[in-house]
C-alpha positions in Angstrom: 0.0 0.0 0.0 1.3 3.4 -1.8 0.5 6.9 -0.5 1.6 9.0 -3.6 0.0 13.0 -4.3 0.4 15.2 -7.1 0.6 18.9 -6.1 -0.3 21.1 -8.9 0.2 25.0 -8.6 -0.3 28.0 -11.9 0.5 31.2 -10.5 1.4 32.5 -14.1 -1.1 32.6 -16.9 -1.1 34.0 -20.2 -3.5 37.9 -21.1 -6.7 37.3 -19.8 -6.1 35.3 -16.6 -5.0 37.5 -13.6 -1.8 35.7 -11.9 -2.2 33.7 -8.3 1.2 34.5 -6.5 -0.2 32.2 -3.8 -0.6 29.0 -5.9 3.1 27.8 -5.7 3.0 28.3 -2.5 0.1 26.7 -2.0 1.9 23.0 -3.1 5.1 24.1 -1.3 3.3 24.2 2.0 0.9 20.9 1.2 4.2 19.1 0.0 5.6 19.4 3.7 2.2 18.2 5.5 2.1 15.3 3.0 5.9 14.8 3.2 6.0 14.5 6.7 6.9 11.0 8.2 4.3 12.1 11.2 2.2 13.9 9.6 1.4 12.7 6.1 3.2 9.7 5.8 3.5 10.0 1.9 5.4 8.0 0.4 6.3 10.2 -2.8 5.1 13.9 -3.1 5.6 15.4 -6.9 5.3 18.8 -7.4 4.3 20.4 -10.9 4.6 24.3 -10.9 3.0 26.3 -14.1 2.8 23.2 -16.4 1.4 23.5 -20.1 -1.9 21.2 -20.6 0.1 18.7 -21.9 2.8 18.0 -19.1 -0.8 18.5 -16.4 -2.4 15.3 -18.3 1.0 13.6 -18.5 1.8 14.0 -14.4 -1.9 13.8 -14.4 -2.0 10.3 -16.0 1.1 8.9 -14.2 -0.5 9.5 -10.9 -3.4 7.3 -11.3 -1.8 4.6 -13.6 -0.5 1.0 -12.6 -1.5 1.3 -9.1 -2.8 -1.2 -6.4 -6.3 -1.1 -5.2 -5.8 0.0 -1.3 -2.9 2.7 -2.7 -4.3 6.3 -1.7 -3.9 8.7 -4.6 -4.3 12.5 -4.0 -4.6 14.7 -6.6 -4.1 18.7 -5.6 -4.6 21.7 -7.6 -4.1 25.5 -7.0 -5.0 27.6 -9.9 -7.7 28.8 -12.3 -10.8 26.6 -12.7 -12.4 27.6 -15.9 -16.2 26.5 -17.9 -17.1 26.2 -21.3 -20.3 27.1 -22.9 -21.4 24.1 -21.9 -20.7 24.6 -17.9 -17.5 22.0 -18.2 -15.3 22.2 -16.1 -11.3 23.0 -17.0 -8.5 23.5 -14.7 -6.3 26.2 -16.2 -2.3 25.8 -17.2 0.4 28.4 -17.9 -0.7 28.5 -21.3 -4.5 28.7 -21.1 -5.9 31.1 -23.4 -9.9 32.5 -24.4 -10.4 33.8 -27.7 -13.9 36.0 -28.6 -14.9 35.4 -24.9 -14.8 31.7 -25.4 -12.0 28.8 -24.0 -10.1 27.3 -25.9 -10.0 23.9 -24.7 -7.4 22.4 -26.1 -5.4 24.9 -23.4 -6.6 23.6 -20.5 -6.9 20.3 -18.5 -10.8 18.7 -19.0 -12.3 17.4 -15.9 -14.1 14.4 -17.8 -9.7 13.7 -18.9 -9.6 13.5 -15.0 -12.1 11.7 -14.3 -11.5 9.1 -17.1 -7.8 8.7 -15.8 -9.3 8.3 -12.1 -11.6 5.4 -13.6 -9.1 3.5 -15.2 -7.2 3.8 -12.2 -7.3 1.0 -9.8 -6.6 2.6 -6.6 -10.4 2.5 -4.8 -9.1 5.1 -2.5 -8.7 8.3 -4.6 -8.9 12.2 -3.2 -9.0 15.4 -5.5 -8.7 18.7 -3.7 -9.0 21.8 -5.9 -8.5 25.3 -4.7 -9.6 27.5 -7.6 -12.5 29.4 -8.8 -15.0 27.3 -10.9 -16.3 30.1 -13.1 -12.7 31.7 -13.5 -11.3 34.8 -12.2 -10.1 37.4 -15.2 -7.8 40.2 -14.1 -10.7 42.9 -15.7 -12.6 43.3 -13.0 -13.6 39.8 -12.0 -15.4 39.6 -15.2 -17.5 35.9 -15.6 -19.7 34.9 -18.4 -21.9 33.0 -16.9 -22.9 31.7 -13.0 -24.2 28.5 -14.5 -23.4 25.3 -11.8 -20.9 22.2 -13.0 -21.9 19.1 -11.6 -18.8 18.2 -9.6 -19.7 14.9 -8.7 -21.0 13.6 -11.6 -17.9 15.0 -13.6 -15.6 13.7 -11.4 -17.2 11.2 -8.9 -16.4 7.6 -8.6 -16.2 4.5 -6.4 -13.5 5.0 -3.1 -13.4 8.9 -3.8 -13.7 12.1 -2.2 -13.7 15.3 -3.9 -12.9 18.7 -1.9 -13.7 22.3 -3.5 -12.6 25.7 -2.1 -16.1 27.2 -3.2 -18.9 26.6 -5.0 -19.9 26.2 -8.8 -21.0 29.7 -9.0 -18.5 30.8 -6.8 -14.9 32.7 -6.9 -11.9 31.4 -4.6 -9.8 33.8 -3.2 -6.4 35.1 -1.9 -7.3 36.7 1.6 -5.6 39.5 2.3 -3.3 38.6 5.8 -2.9 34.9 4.4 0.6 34.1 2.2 -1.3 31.0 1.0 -5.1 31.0 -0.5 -7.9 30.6 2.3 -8.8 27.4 1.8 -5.4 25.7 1.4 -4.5 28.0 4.4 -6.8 26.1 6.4 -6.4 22.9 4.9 -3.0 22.6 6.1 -3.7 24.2 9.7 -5.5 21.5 10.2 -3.5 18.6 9.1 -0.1 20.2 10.6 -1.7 21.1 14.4 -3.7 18.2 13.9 -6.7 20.5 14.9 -8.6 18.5 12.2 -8.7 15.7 14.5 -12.3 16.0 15.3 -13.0 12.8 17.2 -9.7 12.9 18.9 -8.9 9.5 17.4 -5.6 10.4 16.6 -6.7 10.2 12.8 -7.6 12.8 10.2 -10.2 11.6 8.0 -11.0 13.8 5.0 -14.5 14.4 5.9 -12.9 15.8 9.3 -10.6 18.1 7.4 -13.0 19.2 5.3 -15.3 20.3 8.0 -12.4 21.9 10.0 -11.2 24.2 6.4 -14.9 24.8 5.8 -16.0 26.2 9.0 -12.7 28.5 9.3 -13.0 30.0 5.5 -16.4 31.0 6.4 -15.8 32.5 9.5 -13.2 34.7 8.0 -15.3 35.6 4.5 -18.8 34.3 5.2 -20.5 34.4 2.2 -18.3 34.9 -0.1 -16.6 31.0 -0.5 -18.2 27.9 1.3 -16.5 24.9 0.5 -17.8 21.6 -0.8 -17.4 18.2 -0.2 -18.4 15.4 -2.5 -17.9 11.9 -1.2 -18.5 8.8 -3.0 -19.3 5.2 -1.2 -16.2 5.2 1.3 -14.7 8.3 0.0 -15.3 10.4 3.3 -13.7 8.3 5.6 -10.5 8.1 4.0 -8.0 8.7 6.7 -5.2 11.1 5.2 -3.2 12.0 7.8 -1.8 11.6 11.4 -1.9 13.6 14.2 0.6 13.6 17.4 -0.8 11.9 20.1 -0.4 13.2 23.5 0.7 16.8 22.1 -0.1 19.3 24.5 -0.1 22.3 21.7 -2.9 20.3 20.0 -4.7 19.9 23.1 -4.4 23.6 24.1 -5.4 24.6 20.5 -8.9 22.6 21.1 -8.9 24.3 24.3 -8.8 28.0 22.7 -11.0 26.8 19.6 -13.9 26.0 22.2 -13.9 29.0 24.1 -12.8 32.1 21.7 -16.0 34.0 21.1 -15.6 36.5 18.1 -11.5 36.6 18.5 -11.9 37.7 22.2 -11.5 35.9 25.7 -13.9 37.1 28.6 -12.1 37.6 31.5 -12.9 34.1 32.8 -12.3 32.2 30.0 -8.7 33.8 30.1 -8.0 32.8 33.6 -9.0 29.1 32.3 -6.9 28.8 29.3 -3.8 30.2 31.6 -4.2 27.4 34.1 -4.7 24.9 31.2 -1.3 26.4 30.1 0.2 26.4 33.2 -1.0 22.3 33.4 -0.2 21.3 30.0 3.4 22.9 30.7 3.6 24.9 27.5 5.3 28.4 27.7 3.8 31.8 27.6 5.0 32.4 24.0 3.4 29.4 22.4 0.3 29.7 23.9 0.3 33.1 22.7 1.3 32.0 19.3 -1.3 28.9 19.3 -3.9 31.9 20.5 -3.1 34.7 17.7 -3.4 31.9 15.1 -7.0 31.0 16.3 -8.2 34.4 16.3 -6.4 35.8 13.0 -9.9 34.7 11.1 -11.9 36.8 13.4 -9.6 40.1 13.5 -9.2 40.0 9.6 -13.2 39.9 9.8 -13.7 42.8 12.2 -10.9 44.6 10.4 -13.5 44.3 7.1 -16.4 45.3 9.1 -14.7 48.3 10.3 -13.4 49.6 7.2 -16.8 48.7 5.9 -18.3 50.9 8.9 -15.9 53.7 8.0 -16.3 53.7 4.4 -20.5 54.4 4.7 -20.4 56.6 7.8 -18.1 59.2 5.3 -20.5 58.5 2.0 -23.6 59.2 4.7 -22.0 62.7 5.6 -21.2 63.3 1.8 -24.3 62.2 0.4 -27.3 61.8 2.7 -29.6 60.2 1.7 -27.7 57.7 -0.3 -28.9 57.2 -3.7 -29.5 53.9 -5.7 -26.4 54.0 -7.3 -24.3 54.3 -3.8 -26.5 51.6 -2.1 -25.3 49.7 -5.2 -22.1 50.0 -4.9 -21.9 49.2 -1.2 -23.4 45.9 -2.0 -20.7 45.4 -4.2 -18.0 46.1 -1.2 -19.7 44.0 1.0 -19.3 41.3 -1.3 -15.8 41.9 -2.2 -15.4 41.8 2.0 -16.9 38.8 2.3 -19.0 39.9 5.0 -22.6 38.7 6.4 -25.7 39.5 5.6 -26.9 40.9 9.2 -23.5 42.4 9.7 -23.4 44.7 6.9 -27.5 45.6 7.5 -26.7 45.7 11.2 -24.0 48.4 10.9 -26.1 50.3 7.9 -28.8 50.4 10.3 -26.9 52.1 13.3 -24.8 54.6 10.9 -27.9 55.3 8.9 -30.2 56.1 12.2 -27.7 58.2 13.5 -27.4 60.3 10.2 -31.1 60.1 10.4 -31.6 61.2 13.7 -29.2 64.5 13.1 -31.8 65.0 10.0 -35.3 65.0 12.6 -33.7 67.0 14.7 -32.5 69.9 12.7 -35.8 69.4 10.5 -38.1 69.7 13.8 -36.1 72.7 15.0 -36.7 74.4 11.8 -40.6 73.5 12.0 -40.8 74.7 15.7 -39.4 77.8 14.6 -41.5 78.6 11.9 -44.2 77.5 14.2 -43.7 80.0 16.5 -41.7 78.3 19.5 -38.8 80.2 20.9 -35.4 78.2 22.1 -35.6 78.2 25.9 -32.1 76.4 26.4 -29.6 73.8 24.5 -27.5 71.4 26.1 -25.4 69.4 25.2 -23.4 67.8 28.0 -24.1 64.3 30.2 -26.3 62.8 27.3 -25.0 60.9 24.0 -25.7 62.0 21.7 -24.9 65.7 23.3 -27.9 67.6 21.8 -30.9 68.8 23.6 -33.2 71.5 22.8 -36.0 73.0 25.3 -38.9 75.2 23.9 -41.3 77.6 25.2 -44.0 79.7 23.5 -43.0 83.2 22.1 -46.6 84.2 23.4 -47.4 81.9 26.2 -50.9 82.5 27.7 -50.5 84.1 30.8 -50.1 81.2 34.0 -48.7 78.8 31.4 -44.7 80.0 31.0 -43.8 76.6 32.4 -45.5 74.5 29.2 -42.4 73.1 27.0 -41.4 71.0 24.6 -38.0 69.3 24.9 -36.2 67.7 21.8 -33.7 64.7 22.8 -31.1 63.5 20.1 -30.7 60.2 20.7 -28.2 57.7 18.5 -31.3 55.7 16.8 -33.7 58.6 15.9 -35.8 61.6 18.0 -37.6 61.9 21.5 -40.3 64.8 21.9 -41.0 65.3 25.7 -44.5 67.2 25.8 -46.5 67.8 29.0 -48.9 65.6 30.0 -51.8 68.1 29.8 -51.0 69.0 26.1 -51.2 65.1 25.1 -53.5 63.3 27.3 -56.6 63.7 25.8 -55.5 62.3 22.4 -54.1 58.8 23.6 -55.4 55.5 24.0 -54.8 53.8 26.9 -54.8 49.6 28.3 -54.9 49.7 32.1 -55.7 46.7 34.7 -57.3 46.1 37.8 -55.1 44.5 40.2 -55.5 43.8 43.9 -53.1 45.2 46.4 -52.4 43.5 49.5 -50.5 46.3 51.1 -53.7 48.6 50.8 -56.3 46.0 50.8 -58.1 47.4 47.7 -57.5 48.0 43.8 -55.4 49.5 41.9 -55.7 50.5 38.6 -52.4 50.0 36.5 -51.6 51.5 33.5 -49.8 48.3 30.7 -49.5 51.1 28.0 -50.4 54.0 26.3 -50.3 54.8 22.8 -50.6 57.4 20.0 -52.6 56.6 17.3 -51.8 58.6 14.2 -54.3 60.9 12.9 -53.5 59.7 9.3 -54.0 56.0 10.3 -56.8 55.2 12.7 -58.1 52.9 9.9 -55.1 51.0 9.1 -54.6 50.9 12.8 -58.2 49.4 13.8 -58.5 46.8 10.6 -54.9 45.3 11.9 -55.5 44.9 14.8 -55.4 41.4 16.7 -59.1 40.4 17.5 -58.3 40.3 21.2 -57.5 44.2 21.1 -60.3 44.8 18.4 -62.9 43.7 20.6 -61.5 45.5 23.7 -61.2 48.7 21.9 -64.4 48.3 19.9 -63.7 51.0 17.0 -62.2 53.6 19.1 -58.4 55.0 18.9 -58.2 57.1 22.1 -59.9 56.9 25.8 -59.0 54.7 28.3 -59.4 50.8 27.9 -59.3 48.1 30.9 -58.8 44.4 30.9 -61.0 43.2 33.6 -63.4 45.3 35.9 -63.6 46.7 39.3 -66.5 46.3 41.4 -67.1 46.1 45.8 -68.5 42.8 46.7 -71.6 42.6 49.0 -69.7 42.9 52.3 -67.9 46.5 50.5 -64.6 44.5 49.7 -63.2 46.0 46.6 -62.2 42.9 44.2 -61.3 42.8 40.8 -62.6 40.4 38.1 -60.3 38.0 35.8 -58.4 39.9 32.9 -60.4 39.5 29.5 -57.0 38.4 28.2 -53.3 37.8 29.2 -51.0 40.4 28.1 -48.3 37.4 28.6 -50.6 35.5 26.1 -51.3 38.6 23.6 -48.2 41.3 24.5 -49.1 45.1 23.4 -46.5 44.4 21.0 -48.4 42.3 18.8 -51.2 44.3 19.2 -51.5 45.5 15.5 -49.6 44.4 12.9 -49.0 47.5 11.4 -46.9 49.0 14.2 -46.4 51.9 11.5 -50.1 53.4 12.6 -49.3 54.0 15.9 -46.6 55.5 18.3 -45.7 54.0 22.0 -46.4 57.2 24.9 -43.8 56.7 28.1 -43.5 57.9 31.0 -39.9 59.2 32.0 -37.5 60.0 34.2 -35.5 63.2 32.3 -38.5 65.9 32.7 -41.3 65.4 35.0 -45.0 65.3 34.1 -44.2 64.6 30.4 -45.0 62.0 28.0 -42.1 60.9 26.0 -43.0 59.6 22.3 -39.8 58.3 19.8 -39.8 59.5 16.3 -37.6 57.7 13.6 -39.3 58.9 10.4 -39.8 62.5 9.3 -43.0 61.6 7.6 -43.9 60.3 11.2 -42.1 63.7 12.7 -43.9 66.3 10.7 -47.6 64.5 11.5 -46.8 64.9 15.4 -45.4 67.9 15.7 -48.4 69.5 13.8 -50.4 67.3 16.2 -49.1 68.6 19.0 -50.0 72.0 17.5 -53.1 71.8 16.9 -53.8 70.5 20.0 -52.0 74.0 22.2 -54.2 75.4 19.9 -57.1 73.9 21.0 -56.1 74.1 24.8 -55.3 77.9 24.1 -51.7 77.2 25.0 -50.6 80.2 22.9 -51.2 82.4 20.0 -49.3 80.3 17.3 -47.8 82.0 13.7 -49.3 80.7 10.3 -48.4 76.9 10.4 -45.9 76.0 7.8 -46.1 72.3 7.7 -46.4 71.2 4.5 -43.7 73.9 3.0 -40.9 73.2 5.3 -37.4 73.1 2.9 -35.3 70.4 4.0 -33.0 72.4 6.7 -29.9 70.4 5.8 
């Protein structure tokens, strides 16, 4: 029984296909995991670097041919993976060439020519690995014909094999930036060299355990940009590939930091744990330092994308607020290019934009207030982040009523207005219960929310509602609404009856469905007697402030100014 690999790296291509400096050494480092006695165990390791087509088939050929049936063959390749028309898959030499768009085959290496070599081959325990993008990679901008799929398994499955991918069919594979070798094969030979691949701790590496080690770690450092495939066939995924120390306390400490890192960082406790493992495996202060910095390189490269990411939007937000279609666009394009999640990129557009938002309301409410006929009573602008409040009283407050104001909080997600009590409370609507207290032996009633239900909306708001809340509220959108009823019994006991529904069962925040119709009122503890209501649109913004208005108005609060809403310019 044979061990034998071919390692096959093209760094340098012909016009047309942009160079890999990392696929040479790519094979250099896989030809000293393979190599090695303890490690690998391979009995002969040849290396081909930029071969024409024909010297790829040749090596190619001579791998598979005149061998024993338990001999494991390993076939490598770093390069170039390029389709035809047809969604064929080619894996690219020095001298691979397209002409009018299109390959020109009889450059490159076919998959079916590997496949039919691997066939006729009688080793049953056969392993391809290739690192390369399938729809190919052109130095013009990334530029691909087609995202078509190639059936990898049917093209080059067969009995005893296992076939590993860097990405998928529709896929690109990539050099990372931080990495001297591509991501994949990067991981790849982590795992075999510290043995990390060693899932079981059988003191085997099987390919499906190294797959699942280089998968998991390539998309931790650029989720959603490559995910690796595996493609076993009959006993394929539990060929065992390589060795793995036994009794090695780096490997055992590596495990150790794998299971408790969290993002690249240690909590405090988790750090006092891996220093007495170090301490008790008997390893020194520099190589568990080493073993630790290698475990969280994935994560740092990641948050180093995110925050360049951040950076990058936060200075087009201040240039070009709001972003256009073109922009948002182009920052899809970055986040693809970073590799980065989903719900991280939305996650950090959604704190960056509300804050830019929330410096829009603010500067667009003072400019309405203004107009309105409200006089700045004082700014601050310490002990609250963001540092901007604004206080308001009325230019021509009715005489007794100098103390009414209306307070303006910045906050990092959008707008607070504070308004007295008196100016709001006949608009809202308002859930209360009866509940029994023992300290008082009677009832109290308790307020569970109070809301603002938007003069635009009330019938949105009432034909969404949940039927619970439709038939408490019974067509109305302000007044006061209770859950159960108070009553004294026969002796003059004050009791309260069951609820007519459980808020734990229905929560107020599945009250309506279209939580766009309505607005929460708070109490709060930053200015007494006022109701606190959070804006985050200025659709939303301009419909409450002239709200509000109308309703001084009403109350005879003040002699207002002609009311501009409707006209306001945009005070940015």
């Amino acid at each position: 029984m044979l061990k034998l690999a071919l390692l096959i790296g093209v760094s340098e291509y012909e016009s047309g296909l942009a160079p890999l400096t990392a696929a040479t050494k790519d094979v250099d480092a896989m030809q000293q995991v393979l190599g090695d006695p303890v490690i690998g165990g391979f009995d002969e390791v040849k290396l081909l670097i930029n071969p024409a087509r024909q010297a790829m088939e040749e090596a190619i050929f001579s791998l598979f041919a005149n061998r024993q049936k338990d001999d494991l063959v390993l076939l490598y390749f770093s390069g170039h993976g390029i389709k035809d028309d047809s969604g064929s898959l080619y894996l690219a030499s020095c001298n691979t060439r397209k002409e009018q768009e299109k390959l020109v085959q009889p450059t490159a290496v076919a998959a079916s020519y590997v496949q039919n070599t691997m066939s006729d081959s009688r080793s049953r325990r056969q392993v391809v690995i290739l690192d390369c993008c399938f729809s190919g990679a052109f130095s013009q901008g990334m530029k691909v014909k087609d995202d078509g799929s190639v059936p990898i398994k049917q093209q080059l499955g067969g009995e005893g094999r296992a076939i590993l991918t860097s990405s998928t069919s529709t896929q690109y594979s990539f050099e990372h930036p931080g990495f001297e070798l591509s991501l994949y094969t990067h991981f790849l030979i982590e795992g075999l060299k510290t043995g990390v691949a060693d899932l079981d701790s059988d003191g085997n590496i099987s390919i499906d355990e190294l797959h699942t080690y280089a998968s998991q770690k390539v998309q931790e450092t650029a989720p959603g940009k490559m995910k690796p495939e595996f493609y076993p066939v009959k006993e394929g995924y539990k060929i065992l590939l390589a060795k793995v120390r036994i009794n090695d306390p780096k490997l055992e400490y590596r495990k150790v930091v794998e299971r408790y890192v969290i993002n690249g960082k240690f909590s405090k406790f988790t750090r006092k744990l891996l220093d007495l493992k170090k301490d008790n495996l008997k390893i020194t202060l520099s190589e568990a330092r080493k073993i630790e910095n290698e475990v969280v390189k994935p994560y740092q490269e990641y948050n180093a994308k995110l925050k360049e990411y951040k950076e990058m939007l936060s200075e087009a937000i201040q240039h070009f607020y709001p972003l256009d279609n073109s922009i948002i666009d182009d920052f899809k394009l970055i986040q693809q290019d970073f590799g980065l999640r989903e719900k991280d990129a939305v996650k950090i557009q959604q704190r960056i934009i509300a804050q830019r938002e929330a410096e829009f309301l603010i500067s667009l409410a003072t400019s309405i207030l203004d107009k309105l006929g409200f006089e700045e009573y004082f700014i601050k602008s310490k002990g609250i982040s963001p540092p901007y409040v604004v206080a308001y009283k009325f230019r021509q407050p009715r005489e007794a009523n100098e103390f009414y104001q209306l307070v303006l909080l910045q906050r990092n997600d959008g707008l607070e207005i504070y308004i007295f009590k008196e100016v709001l409370n006949i608009g809202l609507l308002t859930i209360k219960c009866w509940e029994y207290n023992d300290f008082t032996g009677g009832a109290d009633a308790l307020t569970k929310g109070v809301f603002l239900i938007l003069p635009s909306k009330p019938d949105i708001f009432l034909d969404s509602l949940h039927p619970v809340y439709a038939d408490l509220f019974k067509g109305k959108v302000q007044g006061d609404f209770s859950l159960n009823r108070f009553y004294q019994d026969e002796n003059g006991d004050e009791e309260c009856t069951k609820p007519k529904f459980s808020l734990v069962e229905f929560p107020i925040e599945i009250m309506s469905n279209r939580s766009d119709s309505y607005l929460v009122v708070s109490d709060n503890e930053l200015f007494t007697n006022t109701w606190k209501i959070s804006i985050r649109s200025r659709e939303v913004l301009e419909e409450v402030i002239d709200y509000l208005f109308q309703q001084m108005i009403i109350q005879g609060l003040f002699q207002p100014l002609p009311s501009p809403i409707g006209n306001t310019e945009n005070p940015l």
